[in-house]
C-alpha positions in Angstrom: -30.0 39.8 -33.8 -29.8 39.5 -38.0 -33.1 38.7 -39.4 -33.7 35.4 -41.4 -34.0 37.8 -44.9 -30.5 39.0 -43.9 -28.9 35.7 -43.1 -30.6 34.3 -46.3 -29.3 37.0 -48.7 -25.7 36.4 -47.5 -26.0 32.8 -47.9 -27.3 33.2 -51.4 -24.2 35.8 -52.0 -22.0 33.4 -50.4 -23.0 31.0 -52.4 -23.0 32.5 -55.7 -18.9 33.4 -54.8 -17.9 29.8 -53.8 -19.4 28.5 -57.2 -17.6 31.2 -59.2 -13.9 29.9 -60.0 -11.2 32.3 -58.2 -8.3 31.9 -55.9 -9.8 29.3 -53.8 -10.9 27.2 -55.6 -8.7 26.7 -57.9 -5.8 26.4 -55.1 -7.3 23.9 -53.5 -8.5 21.9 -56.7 -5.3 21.9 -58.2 -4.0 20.7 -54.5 -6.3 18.0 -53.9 -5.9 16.5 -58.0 -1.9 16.2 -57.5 -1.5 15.5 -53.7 -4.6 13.8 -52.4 -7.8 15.0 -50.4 -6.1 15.2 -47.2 -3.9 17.7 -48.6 -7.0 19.3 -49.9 -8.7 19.5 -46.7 -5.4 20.7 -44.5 -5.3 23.5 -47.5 -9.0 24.1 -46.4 -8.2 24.4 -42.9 -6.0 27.0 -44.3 -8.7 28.8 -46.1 -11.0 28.6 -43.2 -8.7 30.3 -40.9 -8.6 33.4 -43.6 -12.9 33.6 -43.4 -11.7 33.8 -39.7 -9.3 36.8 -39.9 -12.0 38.4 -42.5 -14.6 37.5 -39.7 -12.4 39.3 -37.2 -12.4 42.9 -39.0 -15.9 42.7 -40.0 -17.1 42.6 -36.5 -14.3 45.1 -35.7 -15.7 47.5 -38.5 -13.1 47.7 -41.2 -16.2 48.6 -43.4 -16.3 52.0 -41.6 -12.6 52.9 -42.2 -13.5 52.2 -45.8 -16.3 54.4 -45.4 -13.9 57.5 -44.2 -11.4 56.6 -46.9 -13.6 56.0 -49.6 -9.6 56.1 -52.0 -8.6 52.3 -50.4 -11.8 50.7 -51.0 -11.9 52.0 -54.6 -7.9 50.8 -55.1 -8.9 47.3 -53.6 -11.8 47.2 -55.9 -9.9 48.1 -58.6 -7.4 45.5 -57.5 -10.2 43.2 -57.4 -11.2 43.4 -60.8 -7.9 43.6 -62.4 -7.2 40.1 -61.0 -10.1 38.2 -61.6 -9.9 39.7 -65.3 -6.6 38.4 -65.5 -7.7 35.2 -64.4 -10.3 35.0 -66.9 -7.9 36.0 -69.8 -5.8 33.2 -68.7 -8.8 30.9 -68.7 -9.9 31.8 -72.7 -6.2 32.2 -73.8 -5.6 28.9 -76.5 -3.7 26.0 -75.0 -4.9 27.1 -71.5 -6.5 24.1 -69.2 -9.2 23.9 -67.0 -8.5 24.1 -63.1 -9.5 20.5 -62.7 -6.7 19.7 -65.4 -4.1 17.1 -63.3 -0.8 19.2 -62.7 2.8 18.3 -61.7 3.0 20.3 -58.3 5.7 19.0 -56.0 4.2 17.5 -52.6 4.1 19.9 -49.7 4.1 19.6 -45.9 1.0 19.7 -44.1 2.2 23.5 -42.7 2.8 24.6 -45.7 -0.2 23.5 -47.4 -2.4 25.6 -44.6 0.2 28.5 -44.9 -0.8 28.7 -48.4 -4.7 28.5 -48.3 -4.3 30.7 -45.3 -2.8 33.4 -47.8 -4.7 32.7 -50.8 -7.9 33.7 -49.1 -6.2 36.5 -47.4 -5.6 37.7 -50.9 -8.3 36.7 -52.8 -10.8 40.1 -53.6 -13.7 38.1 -53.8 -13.3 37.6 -49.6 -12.3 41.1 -49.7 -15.1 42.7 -51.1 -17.6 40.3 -50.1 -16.7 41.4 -46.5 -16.2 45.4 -47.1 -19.0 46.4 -49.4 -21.9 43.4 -49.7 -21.7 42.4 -45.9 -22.3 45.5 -44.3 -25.8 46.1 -46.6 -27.3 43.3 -44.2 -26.6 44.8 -40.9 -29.3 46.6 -39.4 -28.8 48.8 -36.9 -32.4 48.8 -35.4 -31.8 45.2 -34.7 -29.1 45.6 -31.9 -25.1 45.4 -31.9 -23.7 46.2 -35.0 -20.9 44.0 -34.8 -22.5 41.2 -33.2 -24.7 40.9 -36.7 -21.8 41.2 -38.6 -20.4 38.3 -36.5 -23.5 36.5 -37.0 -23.6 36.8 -40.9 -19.5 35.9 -41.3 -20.5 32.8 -39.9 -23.3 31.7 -42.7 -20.9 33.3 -45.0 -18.2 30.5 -43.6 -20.7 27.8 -43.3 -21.6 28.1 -46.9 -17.7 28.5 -48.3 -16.3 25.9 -46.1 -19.2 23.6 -46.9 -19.1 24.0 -50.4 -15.1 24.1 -51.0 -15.8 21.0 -49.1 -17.3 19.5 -51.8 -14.5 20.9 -54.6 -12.1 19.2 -52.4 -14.0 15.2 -52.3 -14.9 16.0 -56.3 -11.8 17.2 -57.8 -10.4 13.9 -58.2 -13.8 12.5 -59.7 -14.4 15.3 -62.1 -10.1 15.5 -63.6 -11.0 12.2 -64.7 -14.2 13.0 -66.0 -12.5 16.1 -68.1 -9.3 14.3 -69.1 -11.9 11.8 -70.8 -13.6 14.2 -72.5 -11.9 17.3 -74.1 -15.1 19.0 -75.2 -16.5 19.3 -71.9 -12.8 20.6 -70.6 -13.1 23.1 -73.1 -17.1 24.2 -72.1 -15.7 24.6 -68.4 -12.5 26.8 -69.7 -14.7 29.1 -71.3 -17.8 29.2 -69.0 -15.0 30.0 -65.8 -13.8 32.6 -67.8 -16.7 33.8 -68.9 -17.9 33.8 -65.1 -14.4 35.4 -63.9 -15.0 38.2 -66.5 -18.6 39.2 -66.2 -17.3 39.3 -62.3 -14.2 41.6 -63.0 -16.3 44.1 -65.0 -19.3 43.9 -61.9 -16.9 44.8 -59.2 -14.8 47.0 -61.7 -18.2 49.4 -61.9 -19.8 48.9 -58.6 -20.2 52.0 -57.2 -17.0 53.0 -54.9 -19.2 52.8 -51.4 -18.6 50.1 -49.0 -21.8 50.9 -46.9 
């Protein structure tokens, strides 16, 4: 059984991720500002479903195939970082808008939108590494099944993102309005995502290359 320190530190971790601007997030803002929060929420469904398959192989121990081929968690690290630099670049680059800037996305079906947040947490590296290198520091094996506790803290990791992309989804509406009325603050949030992206990218870019 995971110990209340353990489940605590993950939800903290968790946390800190969800709040940090990335492939989520700004998939399922930018969903729910042109097409609605039910699309927003199907989309979420989507993303849930990805914690689920990331879930899946924690419990399985993907960590420990990491662990034996230390070369494909640094190339997914590195992977990692690369993207969530790029992101940030895009956020500071002049003329660039803020993720709860309206867009003109064309409507999608219902499967589509939950193919799509399905894949975009498949793929995003924050997931990725959250689930290869920080989960498995919380498992203790002198506290039972191995996998069990890494089932146990997947699920405060998805309470925490589901709850709080939740919240991105009811908000985004609220807080385009709020932006497109004032500029200044649009231009704060650009630069204090990509400021948040960055110091991120250069984190996991020089975190040691050791899943466990």
């Amino acid at each position: 059984m995971i110990s209340w320190t353990a489940a605590a530190g993950i939800a903290v971790i968790a946390f800190g991720l969800v709040v940090t601007p990335g492939p989520n997030m700004i998939y399922l803002v930018s969903r729910s500002v042109s097409q609605g929060r039910r699309a927003g929420l199907i989309s979420l469904g989507g993303v849930a479903a990805g914690f689920l398959v990331y879930l899946a192989a924690a419990a399985a121990g993907i960590a420990a195939v990491f662990a034996l081929v230390p070369e494909l968690y640094l190339a997914l690290k590195l992977a990692g970082a690369g993207y969530l630099g790029w992101l940030a670049w895009k956020a500071f680059r002049p003329g660039a808008s803020s993720i709860f800037t309206p867009a003109e996305l064309a409507p999608d079906r219902p499967r589509k939108l939950f193919g799509m947040g399905l894949l975009t947490c498949l793929l995003n590296p924050k997931i990725a590494i959250l689930y290869v290198s920080l989960l498995p520091q919380f498992v203790d094996p002198g506290r039972g099944h191995v996998g069990l506790q890494s089932f146990l803290l997947g699920l405060v990791q998805i309470v925490v993102g589901i709850a709080m992309n939740a919240l991105f989804v009811f908000t985004a509406g609220s807080l385009g309005t709020f932006f497109r009325r004032r500029p200044a603050w649009l231009r704060i949030h650009r630069y204090l995502t990509g400021t948040a992206l960055a110091a991120f990218a250069v984190r996991l870019a020089v975190e040691r290359p050791h899943p466990a």
